[in-house]
C-alpha positions, -999 to +999 in steps of 0.1 A: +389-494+322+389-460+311+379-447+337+407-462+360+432-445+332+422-415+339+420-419+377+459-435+377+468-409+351+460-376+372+478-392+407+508-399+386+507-362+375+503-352+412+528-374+425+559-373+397+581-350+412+574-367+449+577-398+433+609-385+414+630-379+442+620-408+459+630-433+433+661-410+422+670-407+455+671-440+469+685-457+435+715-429+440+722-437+475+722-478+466+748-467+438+767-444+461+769-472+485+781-495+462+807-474+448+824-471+486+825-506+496+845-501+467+867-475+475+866-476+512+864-514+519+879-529+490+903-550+512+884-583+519+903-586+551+888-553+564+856-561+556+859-596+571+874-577+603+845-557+607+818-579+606+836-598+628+829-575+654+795-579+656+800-602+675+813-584+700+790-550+692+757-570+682+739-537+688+757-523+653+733-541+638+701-522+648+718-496+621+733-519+594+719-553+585+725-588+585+758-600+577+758-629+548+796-628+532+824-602+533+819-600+496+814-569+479+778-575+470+773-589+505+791-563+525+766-536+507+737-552+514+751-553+552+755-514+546+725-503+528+698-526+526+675-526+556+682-483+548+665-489+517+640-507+522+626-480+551+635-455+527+607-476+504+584-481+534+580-442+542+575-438+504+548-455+502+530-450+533+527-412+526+519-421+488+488-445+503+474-421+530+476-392+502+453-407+478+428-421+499+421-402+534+442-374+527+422-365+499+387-375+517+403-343+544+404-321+515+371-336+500+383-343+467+371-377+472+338-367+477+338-347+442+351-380+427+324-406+439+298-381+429+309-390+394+306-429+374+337-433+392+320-442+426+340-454+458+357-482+447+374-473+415+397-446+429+410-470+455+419-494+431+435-470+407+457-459+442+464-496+447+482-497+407+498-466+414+515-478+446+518-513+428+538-490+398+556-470+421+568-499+436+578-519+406+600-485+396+613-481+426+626-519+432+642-515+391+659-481+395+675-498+429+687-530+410+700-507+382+716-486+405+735-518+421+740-532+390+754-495+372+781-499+400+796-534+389+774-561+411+763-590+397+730-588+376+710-620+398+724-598+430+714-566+422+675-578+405+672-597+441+677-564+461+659-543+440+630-570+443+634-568+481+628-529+483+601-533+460+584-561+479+591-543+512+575-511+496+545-525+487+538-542+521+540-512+537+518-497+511+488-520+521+496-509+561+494-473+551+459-483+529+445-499+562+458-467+585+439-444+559+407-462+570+409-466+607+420-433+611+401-401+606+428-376+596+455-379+574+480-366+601+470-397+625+475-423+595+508-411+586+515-409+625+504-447+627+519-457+594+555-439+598+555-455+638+549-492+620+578-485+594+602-475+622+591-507+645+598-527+620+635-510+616+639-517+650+626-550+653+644-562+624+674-551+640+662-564+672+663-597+654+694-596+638+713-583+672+698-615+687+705-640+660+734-668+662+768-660+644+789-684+626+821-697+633+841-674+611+820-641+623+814-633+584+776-646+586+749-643+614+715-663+610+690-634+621+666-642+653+629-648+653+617-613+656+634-607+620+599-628+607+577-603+622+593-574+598+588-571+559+623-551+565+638-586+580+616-607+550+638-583+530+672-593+542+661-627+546+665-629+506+705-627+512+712-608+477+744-616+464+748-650+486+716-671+487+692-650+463+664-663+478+632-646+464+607-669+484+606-647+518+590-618+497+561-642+486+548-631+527+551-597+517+529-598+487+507-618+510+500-591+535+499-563+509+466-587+488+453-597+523+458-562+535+444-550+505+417-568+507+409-558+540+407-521+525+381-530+501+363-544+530+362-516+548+357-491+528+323-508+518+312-506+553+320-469+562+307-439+548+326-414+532+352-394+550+342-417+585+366-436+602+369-470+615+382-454+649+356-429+663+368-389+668+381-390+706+356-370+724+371-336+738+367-321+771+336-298+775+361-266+790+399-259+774+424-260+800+450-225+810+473-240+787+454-235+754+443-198+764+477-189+741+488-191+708+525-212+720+499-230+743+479-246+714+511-251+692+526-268+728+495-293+732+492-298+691+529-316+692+537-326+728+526-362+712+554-354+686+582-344+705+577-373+732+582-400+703+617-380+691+630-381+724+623-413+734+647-421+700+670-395+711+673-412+750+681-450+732+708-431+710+722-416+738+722-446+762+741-467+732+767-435+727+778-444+761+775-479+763+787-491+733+822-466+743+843-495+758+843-514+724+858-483+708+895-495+713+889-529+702+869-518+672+900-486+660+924-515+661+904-544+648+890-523+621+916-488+606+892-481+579+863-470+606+889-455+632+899-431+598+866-425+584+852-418+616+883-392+623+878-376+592+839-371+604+853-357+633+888-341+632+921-354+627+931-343+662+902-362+680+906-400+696+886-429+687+863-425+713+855-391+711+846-391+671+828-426+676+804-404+707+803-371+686+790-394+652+764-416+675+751-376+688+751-363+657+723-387+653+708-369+681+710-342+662+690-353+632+665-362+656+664-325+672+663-313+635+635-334+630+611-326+660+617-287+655+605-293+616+575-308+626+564-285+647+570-260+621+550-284+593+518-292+619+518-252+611+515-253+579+484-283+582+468-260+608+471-235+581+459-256+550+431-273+564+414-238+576+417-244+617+443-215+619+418-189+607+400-185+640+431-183+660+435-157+637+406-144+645+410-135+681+434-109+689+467-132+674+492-115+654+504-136+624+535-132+638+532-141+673+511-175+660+545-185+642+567-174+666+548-197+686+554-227+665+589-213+664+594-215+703+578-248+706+602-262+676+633-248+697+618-265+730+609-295+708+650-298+697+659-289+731+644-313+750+653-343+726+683-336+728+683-332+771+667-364+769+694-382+750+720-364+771+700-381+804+701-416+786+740-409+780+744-404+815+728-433+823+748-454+799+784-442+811+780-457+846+788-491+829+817-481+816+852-478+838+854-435+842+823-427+843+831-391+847+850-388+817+827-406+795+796-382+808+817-352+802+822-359+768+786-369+760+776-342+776+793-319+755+789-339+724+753-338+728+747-294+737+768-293+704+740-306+680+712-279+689+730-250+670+727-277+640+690-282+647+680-253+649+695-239+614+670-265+602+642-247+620+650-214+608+657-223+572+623-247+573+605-213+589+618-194+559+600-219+534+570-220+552+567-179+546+581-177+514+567-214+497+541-226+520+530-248+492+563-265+494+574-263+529+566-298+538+584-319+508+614-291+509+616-298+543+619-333+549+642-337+519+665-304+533+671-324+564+674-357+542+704-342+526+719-324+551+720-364+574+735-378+540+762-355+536+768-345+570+770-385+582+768-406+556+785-388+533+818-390+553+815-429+556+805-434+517+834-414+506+817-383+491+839-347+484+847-332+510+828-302+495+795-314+497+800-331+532+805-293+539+772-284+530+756-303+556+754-278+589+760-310+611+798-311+589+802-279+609+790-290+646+813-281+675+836-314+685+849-327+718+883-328+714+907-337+749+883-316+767+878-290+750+856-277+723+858-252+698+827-234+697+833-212+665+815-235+642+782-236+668+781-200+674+783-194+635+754-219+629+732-204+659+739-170+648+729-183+614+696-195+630+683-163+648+688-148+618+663-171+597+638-171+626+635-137+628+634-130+592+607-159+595+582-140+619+589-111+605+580-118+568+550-133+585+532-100+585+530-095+551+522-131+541+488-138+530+472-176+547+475-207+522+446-226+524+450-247+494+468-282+502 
């Protein structure tokens, strides 16, 4: 027992900032949530107007949740809660690959089972420390729910939901850590399952049965197959249900289980999957430095902009609701202006906020680019590329002209799936103008995110990966989200996607984009050029 203390006690010191921010984090947003149903949708008829048309949008609900109740509590967890609980899943899937075949990559585990320890006691002290994380991740949500006036039975539901969802996902990315050989193809596997089961929870509740009144939709089938949809299938604030969560705890013991299982039948730092066998000869492409960073995230950047394309198909298609929704629901039409600019019509802020989604997405290809850099770097397989006659400098600016390709093409792609969705709708012409230029207005935004990630990865290569993700986190938060939860107008200013060039009868002003791009060449070039003075970073 003393022994799993003192394994649980040095990954809570290595994980409590991570851990921090995560549980801080999503307990703030659940509060901040709370707080604008409030402010923004405190009129019960609104809310009941806008659920109401799901009904006629069903696809709205791939980004919100199931509607139980125009109620306050109710209406939030239509909001926030299917947010939340991916927001748990992506916790703990890193926090599971990290302790197990992350640290197998860096051979810390191997020091470890050298000792009385052996190989099962560290996996069970990871198993408490997810189960822990977890447990403090589903109270500070409730608290946060709670803080903001909700009922008590309500708000300890939802914060049970997260936690339950957390810990499912936990087990998933326990079983990824042992079928996978690196850590970057278990967090591949493990983020992909978290984001399926997003989309087929929302799949689900797009394809369930409404009631008569349009404030309450029973979800589909394809909600069961999600821990996200066992989640919402709790109904906090209406029904309270607690029993759905019984299947997640299910998995995560049977999962669990599983990882016991395997682990006693592999050797150390194996893999259930076997190392795909390379070709005998490299092809032209990896004979340069922007070659190899090309073919090390082509995988990436495919999976962005397939995302990208669906959000660009929807920003077209959903377009002819926009009239019904502006007059069935003022709240939207205004919150969405004030995204957008007073000055621009319905349809053009509801295309510009459905791209700036796009956006994110570019932002978030271009980073990884930049952070498989920084794994090329720590695990020691940048060294011989080093080697040969490659400038520090001209391998990042590599990584750099990939990440720009990387935002460009996701957001080309979603501008093709726009174009495709606007032949459905009556002017076709119109509508694919205005995607069009919706859409070539987010890569100035992306690409600030690329320079100002390239900037950490010279001067805090340590930190680039965490400063990174949570950069971008922010900067979606009060760029979108911040505008529809109410936040100062001051911090939504923060965001570089606050300052994106806007469609507006035709015409755009491009001061804002050629500001942010300008802004960009500046950090990439002061990114390869501090380069050459920058020692490597082996150390994880």
């Amino acid at each position: 027992m003393n022994r799993l203390a003192v394994l649980l006690g040095h990954r809570m010191r290595r994980d409590r900032v991570q851990l921090a921010l995560w549980i801080v984090g999503t307990a703030a947003l659940a509060l901040m949530a709370t707080t604008a149903v409030a402010d923004t949708f405190g009129d019960r008829a609104e809310r009941e107007s806008i659920l109401r048309l799901t009904i006629l949008a069903p696809a709205i609900l791939v980004f919100r949740g199931t509607p139980n109740g125009a109620g306050e509590g109710e209406f939030a967890m239509f909001l926030i809660l299917a947010f939340l609980a991916l927001l748990a899943g992506l916790m703990s899937t890193f926090l599971a690959v990290r302790h197990t075949r992350g640290d197998e990559e860096q051979g810390r585990a191997e020091l470890v089972e050298a000792t009385p320890a052996g190989r099962t006691l560290p996996t069970a002290a990871t198993v408490v420390h997810g189960v822990l994380a977890n447990a403090l991740l589903g109270i500070a949500v409730a608290l946060g729910f709670a803080v903001s006036g909700l009922p008590a039975d309500g708000s300890a539901v939802a914060g049970a939901a997260v936690a339950a969802t957390g810990l499912a996902f936990f087990a998933i990315g326990l079983v990824a850590a042992q079928v996978f050989r690196t850590s970057r193809g278990a967090n591949g596997f493990s983020v992909a399952i978290v984001l399926a089961a997003y989309l087929v929870r929302g799949l689900g509740d797009a394809l369930g049965t409404a009631s008569e009144d349009g404030l309450t939709r029973t979800a589909a089938w394809p909600s069961w197959l999600s821990p996200i949809g066992w989640a919402q299938r709790t109904e906090p604030f209406a029904a309270n249900d607690l029993a759905p969560l019984l299947l997640s705890v299910g998995v995560a013991a049977l999962l669990v289980g599983l990882v016991f299982a395997f682990q006693a039948a592999r050797d150390s730092g194996a893999s259930i999957l076997p190392d795909a066998q390379g070709r005998s000869h490299a092809g032209p492409l990896l004979g340069s430095a922007i070659g190899l960073a090309w073919r090390l995230n082509a995988g990436a950047i495919l999976a962005w902009a397939v995302g990208a394309t669906v959000f660009g198909v929807l920003a077209t298609t959903m377009s002819p609701l926009v009239d019904e929704i502006g007059s069935d629901a003022p709240a939207i039409a205004e919150t969405l202006r004030r995204f957008a600019g007073e000055t621009a019509s319905f349809e053009e802020a509801f295309v510009t906020t459905f791209f700036t989604m796009v956006g994110i997405l570019a932002a978030a290809a271009a980073l990884q680019a930049v952070m498989r850099a920084r794994l090329e770097e720590a695990h020691g397989t940048a060294e011989p590329v080093l080697a040969a006659p490659v400038a520090r400098e001209r391998w990042l600016g590599g990584y750099a002209a990939v990440a720009t390709i990387a935002a460009a093409v996701v957001v080309g792609l979603s501008a093709v799936g726009a174009v495709v969705g606007a032949q459905s709708t009556d002017d076709p012409g119109a509508t694919t103008e205005l995607a069009l230029r919706a859409a070539v207005a987010q890569l100035p935004a992306a690409l600030v995110y690329l320079g100002a990630v390239l900037l950490l990865f010279v001067l805090a290569p340590r930190l680039v990966i965490p400063l990174g993700w949570a950069l971008l986190a922010l900067g979606a938060f009060f760029g979108v989200f911040g505008e529809l939860l109410g936040i100062p107008e001051w911090m939504h200013e923060l965001s570089p996607f606050a300052h994106v060039p806007v469609p507006v009868g035709g015409d755009v002003d491009w001061t804002g984009g050629s500001w942010l791009l300008a802004i960009a060449v500046g950090l990439v070039a002061a990114s390869v050029v501090g380069m050459r003075r920058r020692e490597l970073v082996t150390e994880g």
